[in-house]
gemmi code that builds the backbone of each chain (N, CA, C; Angstrom):
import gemmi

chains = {
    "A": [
        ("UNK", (4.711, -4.692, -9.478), (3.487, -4.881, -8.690), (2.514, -5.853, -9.365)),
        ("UNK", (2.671, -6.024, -10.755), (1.293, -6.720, -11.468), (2.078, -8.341, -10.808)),
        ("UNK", (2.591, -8.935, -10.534), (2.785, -10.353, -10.215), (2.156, -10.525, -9.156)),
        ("UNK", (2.486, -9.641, -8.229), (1.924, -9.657, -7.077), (0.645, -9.658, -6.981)),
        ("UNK", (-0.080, -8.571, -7.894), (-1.462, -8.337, -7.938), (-1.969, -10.031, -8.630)),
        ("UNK", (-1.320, -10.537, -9.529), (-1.795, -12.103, -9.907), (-1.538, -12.829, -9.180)),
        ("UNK", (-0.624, -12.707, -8.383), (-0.907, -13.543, -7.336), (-1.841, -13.566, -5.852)),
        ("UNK", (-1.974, -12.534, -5.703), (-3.590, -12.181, -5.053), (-4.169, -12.440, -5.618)),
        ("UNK", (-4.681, -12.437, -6.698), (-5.654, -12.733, -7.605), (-6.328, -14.285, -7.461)),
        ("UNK", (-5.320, -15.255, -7.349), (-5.098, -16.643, -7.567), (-5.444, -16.672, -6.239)),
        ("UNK", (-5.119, -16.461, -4.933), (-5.447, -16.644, -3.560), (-7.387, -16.210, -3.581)),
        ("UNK", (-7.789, -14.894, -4.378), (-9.160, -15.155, -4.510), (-9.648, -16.354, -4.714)),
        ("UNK", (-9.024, -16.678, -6.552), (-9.681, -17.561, -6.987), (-9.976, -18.481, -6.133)),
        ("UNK", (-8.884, -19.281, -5.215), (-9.325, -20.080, -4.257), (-9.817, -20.265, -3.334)),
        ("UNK", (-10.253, -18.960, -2.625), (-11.637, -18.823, -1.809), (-13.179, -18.965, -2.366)),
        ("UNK", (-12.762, -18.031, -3.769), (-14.326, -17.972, -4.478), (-14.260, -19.049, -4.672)),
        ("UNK", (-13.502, -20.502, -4.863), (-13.549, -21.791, -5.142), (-14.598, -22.483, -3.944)),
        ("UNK", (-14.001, -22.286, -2.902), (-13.909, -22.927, -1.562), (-15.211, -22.589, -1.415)),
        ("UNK", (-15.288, -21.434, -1.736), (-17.600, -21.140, -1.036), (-18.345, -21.599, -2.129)),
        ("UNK", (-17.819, -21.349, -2.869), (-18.972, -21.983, -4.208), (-19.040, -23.727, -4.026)),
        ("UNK", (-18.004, -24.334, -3.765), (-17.950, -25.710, -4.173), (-19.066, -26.350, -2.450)),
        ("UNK", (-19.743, -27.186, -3.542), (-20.518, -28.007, -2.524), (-19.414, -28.483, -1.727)),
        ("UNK", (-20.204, -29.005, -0.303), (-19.033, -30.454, 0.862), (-19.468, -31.121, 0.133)),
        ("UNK", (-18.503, -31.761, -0.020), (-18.546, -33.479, -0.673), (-17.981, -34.566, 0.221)),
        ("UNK", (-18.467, -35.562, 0.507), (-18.077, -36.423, 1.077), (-16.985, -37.187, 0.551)),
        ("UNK", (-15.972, -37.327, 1.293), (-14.735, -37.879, 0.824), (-14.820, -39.261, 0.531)),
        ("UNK", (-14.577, -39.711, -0.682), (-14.681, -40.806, -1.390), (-13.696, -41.929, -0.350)),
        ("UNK", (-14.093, -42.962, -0.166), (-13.383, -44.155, 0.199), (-12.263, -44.508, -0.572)),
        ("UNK", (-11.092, -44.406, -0.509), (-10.157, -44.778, -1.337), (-9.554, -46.287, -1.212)),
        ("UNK", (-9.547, -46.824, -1.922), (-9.427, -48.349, -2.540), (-7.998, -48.794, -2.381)),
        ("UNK", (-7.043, -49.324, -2.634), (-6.194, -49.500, -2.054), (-5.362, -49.487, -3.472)),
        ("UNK", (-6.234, -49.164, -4.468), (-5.300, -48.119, -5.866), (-5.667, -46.663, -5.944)),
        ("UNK", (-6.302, -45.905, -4.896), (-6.905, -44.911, -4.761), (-5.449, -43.698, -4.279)),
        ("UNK", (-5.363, -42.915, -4.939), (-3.761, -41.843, -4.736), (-4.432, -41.227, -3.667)),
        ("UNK", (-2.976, -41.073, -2.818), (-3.238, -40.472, -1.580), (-3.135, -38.652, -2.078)),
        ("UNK", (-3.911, -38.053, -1.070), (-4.212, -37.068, -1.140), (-2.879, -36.039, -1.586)),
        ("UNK", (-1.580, -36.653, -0.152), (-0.561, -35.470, -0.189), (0.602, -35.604, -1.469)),
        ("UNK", (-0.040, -37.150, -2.374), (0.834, -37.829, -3.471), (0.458, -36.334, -4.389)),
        ("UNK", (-1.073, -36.028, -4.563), (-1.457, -35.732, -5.971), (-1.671, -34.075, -6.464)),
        ("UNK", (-0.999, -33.452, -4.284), (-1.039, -32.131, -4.390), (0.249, -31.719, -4.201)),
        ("UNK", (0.546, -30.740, -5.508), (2.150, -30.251, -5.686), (2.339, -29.548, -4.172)),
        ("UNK", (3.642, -28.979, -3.793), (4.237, -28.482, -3.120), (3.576, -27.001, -2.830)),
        ("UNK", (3.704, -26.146, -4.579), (3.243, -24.729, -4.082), (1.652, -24.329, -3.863)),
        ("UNK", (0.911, -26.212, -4.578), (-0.453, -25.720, -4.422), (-0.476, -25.648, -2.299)),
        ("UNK", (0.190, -26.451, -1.965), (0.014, -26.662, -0.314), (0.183, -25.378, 0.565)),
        ("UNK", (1.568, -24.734, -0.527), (1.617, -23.458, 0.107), (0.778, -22.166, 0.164)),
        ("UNK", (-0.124, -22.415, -0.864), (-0.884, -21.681, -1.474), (-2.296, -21.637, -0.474)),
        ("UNK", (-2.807, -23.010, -0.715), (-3.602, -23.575, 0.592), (-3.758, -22.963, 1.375)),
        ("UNK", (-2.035, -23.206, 2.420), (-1.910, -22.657, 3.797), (-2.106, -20.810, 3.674)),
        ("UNK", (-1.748, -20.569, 2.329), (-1.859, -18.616, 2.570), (-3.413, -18.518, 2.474)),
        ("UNK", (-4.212, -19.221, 1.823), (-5.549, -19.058, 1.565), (-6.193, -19.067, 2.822)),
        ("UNK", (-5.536, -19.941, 3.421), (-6.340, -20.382, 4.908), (-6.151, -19.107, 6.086)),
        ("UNK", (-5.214, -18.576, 5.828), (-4.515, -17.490, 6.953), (-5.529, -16.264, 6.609)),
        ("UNK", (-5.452, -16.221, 5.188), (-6.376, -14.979, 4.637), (-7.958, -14.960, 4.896)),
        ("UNK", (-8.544, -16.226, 4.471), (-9.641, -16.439, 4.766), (-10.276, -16.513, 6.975)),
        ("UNK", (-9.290, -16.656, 7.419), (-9.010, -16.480, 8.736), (-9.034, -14.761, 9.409)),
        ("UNK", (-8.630, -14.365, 8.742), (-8.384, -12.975, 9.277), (-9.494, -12.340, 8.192)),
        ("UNK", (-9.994, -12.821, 7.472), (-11.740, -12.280, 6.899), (-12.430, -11.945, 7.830)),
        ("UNK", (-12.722, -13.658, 8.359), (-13.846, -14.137, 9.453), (-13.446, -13.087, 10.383)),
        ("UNK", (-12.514, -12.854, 11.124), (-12.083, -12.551, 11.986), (-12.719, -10.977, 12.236)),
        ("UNK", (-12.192, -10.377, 10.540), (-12.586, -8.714, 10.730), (-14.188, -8.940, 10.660)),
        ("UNK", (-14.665, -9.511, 9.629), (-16.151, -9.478, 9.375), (-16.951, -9.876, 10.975)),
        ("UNK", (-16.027, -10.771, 11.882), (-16.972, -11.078, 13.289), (-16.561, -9.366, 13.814)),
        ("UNK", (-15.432, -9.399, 13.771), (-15.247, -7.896, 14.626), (-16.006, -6.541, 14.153)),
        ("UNK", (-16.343, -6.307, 13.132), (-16.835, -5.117, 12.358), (-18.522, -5.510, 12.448)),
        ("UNK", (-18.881, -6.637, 12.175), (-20.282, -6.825, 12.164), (-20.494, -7.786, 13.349)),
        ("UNK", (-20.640, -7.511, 14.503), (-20.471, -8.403, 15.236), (-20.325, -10.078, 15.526)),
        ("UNK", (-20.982, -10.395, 16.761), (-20.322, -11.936, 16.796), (-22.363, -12.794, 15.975)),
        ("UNK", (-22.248, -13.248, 15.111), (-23.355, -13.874, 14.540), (-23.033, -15.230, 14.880)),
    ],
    "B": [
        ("UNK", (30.880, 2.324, -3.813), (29.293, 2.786, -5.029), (29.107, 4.048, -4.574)),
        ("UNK", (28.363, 4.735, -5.391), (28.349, 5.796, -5.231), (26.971, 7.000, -4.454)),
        ("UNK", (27.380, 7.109, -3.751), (26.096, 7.801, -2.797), (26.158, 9.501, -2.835)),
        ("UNK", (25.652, 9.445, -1.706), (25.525, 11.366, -2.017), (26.607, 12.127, -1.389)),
        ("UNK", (27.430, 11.077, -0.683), (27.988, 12.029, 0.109), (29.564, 11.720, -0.182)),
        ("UNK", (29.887, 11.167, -1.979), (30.813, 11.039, -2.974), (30.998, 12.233, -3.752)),
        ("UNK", (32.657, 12.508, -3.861), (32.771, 13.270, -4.849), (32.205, 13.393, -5.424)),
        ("UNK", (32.184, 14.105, -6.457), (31.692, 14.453, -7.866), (32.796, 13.285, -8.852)),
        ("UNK", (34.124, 13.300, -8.551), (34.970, 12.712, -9.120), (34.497, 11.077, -9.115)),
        ("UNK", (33.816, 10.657, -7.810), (33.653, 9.187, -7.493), (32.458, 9.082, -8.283)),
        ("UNK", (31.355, 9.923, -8.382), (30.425, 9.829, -8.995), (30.485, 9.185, -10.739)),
        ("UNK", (31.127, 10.094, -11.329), (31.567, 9.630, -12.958), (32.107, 8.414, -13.062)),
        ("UNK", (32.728, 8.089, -11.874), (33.474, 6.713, -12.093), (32.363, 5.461, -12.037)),
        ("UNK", (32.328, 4.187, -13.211), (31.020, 3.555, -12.980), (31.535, 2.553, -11.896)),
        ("UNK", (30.770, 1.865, -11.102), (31.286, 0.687, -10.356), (31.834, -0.776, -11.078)),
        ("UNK", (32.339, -0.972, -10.578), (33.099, -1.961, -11.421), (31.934, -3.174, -11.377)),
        ("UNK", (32.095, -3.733, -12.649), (30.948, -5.631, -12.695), (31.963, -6.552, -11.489)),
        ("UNK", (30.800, -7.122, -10.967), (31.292, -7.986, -9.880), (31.803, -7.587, -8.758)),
        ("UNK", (31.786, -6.438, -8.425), (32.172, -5.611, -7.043), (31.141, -6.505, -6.264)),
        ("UNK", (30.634, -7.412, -6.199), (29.915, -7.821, -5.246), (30.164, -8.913, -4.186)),
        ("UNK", (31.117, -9.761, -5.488), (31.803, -10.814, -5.199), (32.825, -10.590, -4.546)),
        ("UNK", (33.687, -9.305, -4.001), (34.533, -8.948, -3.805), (34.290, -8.977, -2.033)),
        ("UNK", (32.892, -8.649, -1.793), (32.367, -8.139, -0.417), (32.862, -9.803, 0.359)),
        ("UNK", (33.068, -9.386, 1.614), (33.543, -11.078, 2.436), (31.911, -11.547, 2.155)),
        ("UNK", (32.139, -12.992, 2.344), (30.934, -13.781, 2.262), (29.857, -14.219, 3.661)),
        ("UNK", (29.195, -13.485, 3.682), (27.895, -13.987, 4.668), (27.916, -12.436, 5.394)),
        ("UNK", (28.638, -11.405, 5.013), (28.796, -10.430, 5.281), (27.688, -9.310, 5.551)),
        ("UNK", (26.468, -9.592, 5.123), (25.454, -8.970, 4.942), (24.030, -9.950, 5.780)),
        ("UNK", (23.016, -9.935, 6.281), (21.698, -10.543, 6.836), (21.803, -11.613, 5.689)),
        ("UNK", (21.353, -10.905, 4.483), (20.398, -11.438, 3.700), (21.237, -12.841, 2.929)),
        ("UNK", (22.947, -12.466, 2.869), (23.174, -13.262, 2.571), (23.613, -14.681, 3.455)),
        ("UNK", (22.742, -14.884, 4.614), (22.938, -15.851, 5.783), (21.801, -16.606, 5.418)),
        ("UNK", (21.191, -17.623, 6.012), (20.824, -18.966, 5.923), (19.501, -17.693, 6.469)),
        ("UNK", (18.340, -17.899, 6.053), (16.722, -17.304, 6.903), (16.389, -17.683, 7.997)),
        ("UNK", (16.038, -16.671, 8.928), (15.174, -17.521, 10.133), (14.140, -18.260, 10.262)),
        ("UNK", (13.261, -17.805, 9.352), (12.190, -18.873, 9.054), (12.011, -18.849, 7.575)),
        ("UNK", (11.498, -19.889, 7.296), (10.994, -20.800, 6.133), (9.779, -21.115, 5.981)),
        ("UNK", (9.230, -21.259, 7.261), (7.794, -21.901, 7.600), (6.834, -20.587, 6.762)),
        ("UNK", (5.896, -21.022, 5.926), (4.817, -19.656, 5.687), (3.976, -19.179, 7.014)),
        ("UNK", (3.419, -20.100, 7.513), (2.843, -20.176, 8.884), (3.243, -19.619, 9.882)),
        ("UNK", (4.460, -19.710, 10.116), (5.464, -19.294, 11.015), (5.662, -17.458, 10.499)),
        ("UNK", (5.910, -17.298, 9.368), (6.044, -15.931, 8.866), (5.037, -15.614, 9.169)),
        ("UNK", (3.809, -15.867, 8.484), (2.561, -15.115, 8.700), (1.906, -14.423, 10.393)),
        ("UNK", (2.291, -15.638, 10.988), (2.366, -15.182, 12.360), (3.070, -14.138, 12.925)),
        ("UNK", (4.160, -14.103, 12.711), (5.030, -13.148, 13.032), (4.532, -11.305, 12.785)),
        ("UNK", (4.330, -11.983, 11.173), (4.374, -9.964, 10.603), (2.606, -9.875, 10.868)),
        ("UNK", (1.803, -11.039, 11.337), (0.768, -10.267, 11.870), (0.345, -9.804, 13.555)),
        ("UNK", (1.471, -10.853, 14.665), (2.022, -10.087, 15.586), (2.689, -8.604, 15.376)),
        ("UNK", (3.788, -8.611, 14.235), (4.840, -7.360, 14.472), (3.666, -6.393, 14.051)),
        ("UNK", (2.571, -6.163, 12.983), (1.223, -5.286, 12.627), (0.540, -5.087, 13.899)),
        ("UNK", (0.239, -6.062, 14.363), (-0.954, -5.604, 15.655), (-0.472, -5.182, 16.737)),
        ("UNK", (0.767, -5.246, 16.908), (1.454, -4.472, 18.159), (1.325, -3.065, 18.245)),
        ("UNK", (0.830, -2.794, 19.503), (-0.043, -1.292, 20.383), (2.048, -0.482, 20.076)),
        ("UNK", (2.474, -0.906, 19.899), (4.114, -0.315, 19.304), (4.041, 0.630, 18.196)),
        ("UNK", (3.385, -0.254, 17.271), (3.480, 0.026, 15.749), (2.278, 0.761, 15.305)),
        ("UNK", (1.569, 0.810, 16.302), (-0.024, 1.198, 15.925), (0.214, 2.677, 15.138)),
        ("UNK", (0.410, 3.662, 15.856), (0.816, 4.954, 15.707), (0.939, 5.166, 14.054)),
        ("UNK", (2.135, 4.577, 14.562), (3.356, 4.897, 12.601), (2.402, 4.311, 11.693)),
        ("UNK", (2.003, 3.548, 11.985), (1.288, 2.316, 10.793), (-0.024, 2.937, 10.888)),
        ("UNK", (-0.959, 3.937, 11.253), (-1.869, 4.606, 10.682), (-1.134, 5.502, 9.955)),
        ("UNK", (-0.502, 6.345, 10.633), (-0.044, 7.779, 10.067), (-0.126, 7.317, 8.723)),
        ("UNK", (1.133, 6.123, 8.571), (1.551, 5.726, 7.205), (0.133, 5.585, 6.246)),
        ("UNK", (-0.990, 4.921, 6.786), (-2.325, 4.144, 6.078), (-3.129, 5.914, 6.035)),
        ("UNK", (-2.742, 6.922, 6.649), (-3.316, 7.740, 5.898), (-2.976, 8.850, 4.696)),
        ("UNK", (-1.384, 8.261, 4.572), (-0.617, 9.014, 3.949), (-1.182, 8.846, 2.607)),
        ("UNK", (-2.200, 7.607, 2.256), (-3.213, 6.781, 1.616), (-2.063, 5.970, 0.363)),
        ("UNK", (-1.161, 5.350, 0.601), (0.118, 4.809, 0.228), (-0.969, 3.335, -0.144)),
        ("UNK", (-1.161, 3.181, -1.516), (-1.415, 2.118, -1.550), (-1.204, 0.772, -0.586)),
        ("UNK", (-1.659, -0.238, -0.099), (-1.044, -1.357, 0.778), (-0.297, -2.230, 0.633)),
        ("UNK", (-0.580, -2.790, -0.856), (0.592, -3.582, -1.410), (2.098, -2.898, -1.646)),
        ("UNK", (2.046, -1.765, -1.172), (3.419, -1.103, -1.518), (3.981, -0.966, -0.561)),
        ("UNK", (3.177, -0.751, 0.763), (3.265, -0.990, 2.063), (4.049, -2.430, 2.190)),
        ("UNK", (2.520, -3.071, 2.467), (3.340, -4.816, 2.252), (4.764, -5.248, 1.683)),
        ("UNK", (5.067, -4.738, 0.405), (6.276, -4.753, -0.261), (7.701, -4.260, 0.372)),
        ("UNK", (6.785, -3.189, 1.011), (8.312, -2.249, 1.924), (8.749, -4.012, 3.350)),
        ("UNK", (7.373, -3.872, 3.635), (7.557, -4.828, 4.928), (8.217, -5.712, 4.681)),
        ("UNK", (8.094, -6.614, 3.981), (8.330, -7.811, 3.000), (10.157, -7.560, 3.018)),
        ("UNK", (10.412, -6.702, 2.231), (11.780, -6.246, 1.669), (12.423, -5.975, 3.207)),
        ("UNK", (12.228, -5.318, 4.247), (12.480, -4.724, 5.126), (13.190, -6.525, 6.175)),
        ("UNK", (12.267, -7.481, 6.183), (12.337, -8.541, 6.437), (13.050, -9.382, 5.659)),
        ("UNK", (13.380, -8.939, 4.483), (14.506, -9.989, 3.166), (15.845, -9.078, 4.253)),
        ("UNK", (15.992, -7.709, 4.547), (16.945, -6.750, 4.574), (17.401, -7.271, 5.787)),
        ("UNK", (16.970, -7.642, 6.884), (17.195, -7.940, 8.434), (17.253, -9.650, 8.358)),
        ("UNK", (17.450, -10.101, 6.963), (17.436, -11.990, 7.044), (16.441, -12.721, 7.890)),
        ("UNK", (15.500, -12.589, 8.170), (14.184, -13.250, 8.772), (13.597, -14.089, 7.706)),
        ("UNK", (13.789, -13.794, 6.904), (13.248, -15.077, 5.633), (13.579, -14.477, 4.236)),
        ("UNK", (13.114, -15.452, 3.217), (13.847, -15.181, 2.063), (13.182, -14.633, 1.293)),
        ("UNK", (13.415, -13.554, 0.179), (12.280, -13.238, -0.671), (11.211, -13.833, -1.370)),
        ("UNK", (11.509, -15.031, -1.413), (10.213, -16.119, -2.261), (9.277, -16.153, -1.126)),
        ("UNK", (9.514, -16.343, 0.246), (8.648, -16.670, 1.398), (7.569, -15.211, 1.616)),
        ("UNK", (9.070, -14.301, 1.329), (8.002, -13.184, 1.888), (7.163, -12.301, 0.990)),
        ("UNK", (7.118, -13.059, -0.719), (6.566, -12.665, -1.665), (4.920, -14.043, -1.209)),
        ("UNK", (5.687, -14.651, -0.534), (4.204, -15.723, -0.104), (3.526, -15.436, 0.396)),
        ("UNK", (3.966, -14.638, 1.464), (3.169, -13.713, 2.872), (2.612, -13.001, 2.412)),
        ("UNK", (2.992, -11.922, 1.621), (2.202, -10.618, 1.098), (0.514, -10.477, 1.382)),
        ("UNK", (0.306, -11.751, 0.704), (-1.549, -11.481, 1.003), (-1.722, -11.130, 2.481)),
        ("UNK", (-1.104, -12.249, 3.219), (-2.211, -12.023, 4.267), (-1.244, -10.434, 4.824)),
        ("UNK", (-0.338, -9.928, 4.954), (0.263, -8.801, 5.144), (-0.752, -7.414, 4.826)),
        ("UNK", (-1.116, -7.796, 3.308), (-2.270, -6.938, 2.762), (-3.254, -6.874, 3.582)),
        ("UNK", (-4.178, -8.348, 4.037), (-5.600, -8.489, 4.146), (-5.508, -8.064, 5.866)),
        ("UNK", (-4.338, -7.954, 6.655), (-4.123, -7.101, 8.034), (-3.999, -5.943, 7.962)),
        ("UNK", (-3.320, -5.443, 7.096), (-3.247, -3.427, 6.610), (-4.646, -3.449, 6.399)),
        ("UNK", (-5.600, -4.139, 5.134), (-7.111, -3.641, 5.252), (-7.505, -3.660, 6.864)),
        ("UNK", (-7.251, -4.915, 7.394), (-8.186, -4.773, 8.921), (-8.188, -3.660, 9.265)),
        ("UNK", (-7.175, -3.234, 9.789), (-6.610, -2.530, 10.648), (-7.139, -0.759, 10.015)),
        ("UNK", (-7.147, -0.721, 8.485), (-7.324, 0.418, 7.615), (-9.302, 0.515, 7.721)),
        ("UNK", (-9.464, -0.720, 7.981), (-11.409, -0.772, 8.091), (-11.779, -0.538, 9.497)),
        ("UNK", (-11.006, -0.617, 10.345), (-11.312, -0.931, 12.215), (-10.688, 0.637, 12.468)),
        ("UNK", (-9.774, 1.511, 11.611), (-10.113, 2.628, 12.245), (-10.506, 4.138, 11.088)),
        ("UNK", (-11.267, 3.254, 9.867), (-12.070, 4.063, 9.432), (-11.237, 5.024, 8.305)),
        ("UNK", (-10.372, 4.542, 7.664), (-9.381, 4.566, 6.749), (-9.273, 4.466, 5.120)),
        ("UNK", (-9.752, 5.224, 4.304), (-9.881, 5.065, 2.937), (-8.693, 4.666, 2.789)),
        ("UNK", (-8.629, 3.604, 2.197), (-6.969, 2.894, 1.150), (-7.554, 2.185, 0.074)),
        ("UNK", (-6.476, 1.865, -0.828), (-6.534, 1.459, -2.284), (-5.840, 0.406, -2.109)),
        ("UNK", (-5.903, -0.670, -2.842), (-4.600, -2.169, -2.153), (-3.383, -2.268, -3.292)),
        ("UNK", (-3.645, -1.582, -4.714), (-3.222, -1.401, -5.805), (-2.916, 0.040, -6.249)),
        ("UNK", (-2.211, 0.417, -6.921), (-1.502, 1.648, -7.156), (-2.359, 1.729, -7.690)),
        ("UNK", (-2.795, 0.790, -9.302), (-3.732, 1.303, -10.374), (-5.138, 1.429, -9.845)),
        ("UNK", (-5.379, 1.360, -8.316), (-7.066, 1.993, -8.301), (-6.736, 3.194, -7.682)),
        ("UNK", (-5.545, 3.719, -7.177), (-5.749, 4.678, -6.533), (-5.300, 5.866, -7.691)),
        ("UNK", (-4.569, 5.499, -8.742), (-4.422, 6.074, -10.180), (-5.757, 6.730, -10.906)),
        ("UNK", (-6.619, 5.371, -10.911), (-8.235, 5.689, -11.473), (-9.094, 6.788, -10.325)),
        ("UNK", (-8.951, 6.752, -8.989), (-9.466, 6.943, -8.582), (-9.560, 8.930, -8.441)),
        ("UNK", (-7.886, 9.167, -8.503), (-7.402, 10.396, -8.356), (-7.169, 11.023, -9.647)),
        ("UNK", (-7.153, 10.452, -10.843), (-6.754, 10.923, -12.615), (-7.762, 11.412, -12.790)),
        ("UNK", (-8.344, 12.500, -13.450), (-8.465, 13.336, -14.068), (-8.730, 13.519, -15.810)),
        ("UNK", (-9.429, 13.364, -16.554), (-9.031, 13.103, -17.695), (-8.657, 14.817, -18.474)),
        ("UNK", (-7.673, 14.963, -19.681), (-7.715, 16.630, -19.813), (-8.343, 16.852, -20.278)),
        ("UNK", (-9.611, 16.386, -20.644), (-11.009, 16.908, -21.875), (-12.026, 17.297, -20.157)),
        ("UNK", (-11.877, 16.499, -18.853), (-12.792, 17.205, -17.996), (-12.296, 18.152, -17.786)),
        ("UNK", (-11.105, 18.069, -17.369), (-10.367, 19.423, -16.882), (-10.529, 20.506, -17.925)),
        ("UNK", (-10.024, 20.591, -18.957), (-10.317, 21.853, -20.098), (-12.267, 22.552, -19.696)),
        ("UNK", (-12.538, 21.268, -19.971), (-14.077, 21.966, -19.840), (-14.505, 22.807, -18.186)),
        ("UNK", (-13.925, 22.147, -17.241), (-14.168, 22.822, -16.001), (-13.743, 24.113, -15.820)),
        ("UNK", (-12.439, 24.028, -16.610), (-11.498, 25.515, -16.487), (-12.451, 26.296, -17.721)),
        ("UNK", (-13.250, 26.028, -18.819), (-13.726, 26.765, -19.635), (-14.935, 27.199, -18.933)),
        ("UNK", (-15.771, 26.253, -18.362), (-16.940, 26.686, -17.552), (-17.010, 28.051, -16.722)),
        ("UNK", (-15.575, 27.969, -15.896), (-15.124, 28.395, -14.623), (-14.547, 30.145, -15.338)),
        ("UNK", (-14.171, 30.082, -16.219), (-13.306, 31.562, -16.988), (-14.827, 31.973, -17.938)),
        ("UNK", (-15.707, 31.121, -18.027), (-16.491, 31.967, -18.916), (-17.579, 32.903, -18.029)),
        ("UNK", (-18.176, 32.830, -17.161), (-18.495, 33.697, -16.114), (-17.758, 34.848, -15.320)),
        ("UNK", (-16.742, 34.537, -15.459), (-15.781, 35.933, -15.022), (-15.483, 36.809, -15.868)),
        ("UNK", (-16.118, 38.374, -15.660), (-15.947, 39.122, -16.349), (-14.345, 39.500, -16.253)),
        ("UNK", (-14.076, 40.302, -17.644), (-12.932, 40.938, -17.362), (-12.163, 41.812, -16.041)),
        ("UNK", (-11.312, 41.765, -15.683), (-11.102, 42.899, -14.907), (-10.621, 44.139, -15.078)),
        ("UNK", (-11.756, 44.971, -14.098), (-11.480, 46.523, -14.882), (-10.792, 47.304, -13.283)),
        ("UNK", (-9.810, 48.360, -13.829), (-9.798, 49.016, -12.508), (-10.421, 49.820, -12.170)),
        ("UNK", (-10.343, 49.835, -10.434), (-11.667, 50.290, -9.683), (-11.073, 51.518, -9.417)),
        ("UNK", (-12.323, 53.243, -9.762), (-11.714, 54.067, -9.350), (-11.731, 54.473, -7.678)),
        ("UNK", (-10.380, 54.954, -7.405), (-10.262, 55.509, -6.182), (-11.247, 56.245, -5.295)),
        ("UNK", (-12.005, 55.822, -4.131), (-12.907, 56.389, -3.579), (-12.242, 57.573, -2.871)),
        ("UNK", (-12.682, 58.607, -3.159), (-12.111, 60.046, -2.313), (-13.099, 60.050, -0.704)),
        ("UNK", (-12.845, 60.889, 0.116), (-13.322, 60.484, 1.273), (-14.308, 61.671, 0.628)),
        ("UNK", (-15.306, 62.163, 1.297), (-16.067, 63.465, 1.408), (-15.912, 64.464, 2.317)),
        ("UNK", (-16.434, 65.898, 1.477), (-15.582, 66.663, 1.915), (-16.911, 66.998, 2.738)),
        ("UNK", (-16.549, 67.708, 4.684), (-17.306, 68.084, 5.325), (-18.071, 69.444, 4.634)),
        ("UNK", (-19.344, 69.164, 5.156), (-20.380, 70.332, 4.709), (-21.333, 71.023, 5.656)),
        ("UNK", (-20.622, 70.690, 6.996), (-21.524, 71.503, 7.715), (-21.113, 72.617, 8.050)),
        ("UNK", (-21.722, 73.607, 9.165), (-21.667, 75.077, 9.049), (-20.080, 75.405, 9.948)),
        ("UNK", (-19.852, 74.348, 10.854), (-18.738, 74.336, 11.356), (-17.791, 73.826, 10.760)),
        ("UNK", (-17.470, 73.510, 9.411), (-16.729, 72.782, 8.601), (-15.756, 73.690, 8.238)),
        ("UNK", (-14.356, 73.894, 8.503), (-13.685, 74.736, 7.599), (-13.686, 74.887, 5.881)),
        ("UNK", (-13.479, 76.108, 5.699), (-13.197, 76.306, 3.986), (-11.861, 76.266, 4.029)),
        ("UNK", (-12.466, 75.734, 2.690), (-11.100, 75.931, 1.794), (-10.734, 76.994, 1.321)),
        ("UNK", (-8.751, 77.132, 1.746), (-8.154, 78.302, 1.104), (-7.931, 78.512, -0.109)),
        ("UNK", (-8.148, 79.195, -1.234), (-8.172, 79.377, -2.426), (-6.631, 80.095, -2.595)),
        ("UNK", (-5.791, 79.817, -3.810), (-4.745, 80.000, -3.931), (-3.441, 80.480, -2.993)),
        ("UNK", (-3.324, 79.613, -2.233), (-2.090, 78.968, -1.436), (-1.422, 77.838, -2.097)),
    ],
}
model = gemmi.Model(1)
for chain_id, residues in chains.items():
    chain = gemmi.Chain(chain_id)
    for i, (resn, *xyz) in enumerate(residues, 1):
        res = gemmi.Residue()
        res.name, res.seqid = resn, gemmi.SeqId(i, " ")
        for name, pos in zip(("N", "CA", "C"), xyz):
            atom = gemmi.Atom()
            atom.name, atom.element = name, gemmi.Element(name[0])
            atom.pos, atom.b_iso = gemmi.Position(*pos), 0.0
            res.add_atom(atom)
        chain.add_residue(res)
    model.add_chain(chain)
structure = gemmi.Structure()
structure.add_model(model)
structure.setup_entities()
């Protein structure tokens, strides 16, 4: 169970990432500028996409339990 | 291999190394090609197969049996490696959001759960220095027990009351 539990863990980290971090405006990339999908590994993408599903079904309970704000 | 409903004789016997290789090949779900791969695609699925008015029933009973969720999740997970729908790395991917739908569902109908064995460990343990002291608290107010003598009924005393016969 503890892998699992670190790996939940790591799906936090990247929400508590995601609210803390200012929007930043996406830099103009130059035509030596690395493309985005060059410089992100494979399992960070997968990781991403679970973050996104999770953080989805947050919103989702928090609109349903505390209503629609 | 040996199950319950083996000799005693089959039992002692160990299984042989590599009895596995022996089984025909693709013979089993798990060892076939997965139905899905997609995380997206999984996630969808086992949070359709959760929210189905089907499953509702079993899947409280189970959330009050107060079965940690990740162990839950784990069964699901495995249950889906077992029926070849995807592969164990995928469905060790899924797990979260598997979890963060057992909470919904455990918060929307008012459901104490733990998501980890080790909080529901802390939560229910006991240490034996409280316990000794509760049981010392609890025995030092109780007196000994003594036996109680037998209440005799009383004997009638009014004028219509028979006597008693004296040596009969």
């Amino acid at each position: 169970m503890q892998p699992i539990k670190t790996y939940c863990d790591k799906i936090e980290a990247i929400l508590a990432k995601r609210k803390s971090s200012k929007v930043v405006k996406k830099a103009k990339g130059g035509l030596l500028a690395p493309s985005k999908e060059a410089t992100t590994p494979a399992d960070q993408t997968q990781l991403n996409t679970v973050a996104d599903i999770v953080e989805g079904i947050r919103e989702a309970r928090e609109e349903l339990l505390n209503g629609n704000k | 291999m040996a199950t319950s409903n083996s000799k005693l004789g089959d039992v002692l016997v160990s299984t042989p190394p590599g009895v596995s290789w022996t089984d025909a090949p693709k013979s089993r779900p798990w060892l076939n090609a997965p139905d899905t791969t997609s995380v997206t695609q999984l996630s969808q699925q086992y949070i359709a197969m959760l929210g189905a008015p089907s499953a509702a029933n079993d899947l409280l009973d189970a959330l009050e049996t107060n079965v940690p969720l990740a162990v839950m999740a784990e069964t699901f997970m495995l249950s889906g490696v077992n029926k070849g729908i995807h592969t164990i790395d995928a469905g060790i991917l899924v797990m979260p959001v598997i979890i963060e739908v057992l909470k919904t569902i455990a918060e929307f109908n008012k459901i104490e759960y733990a998501v980890f064995p080790e909080e529901l460990e802390k939560g229910t343990t006991v240490s034996p220095r409280v316990l000794r002291k509760v049981i010392d608290d609890m025995t030092k107010g109780v007196a000994e027990p003594t036996l109680a003598e037998p209440v005799l009924p009383e004997e009638p005393t009014g004028l219509m009351a028979r006597t008693k016969k004296v040596g009969v």
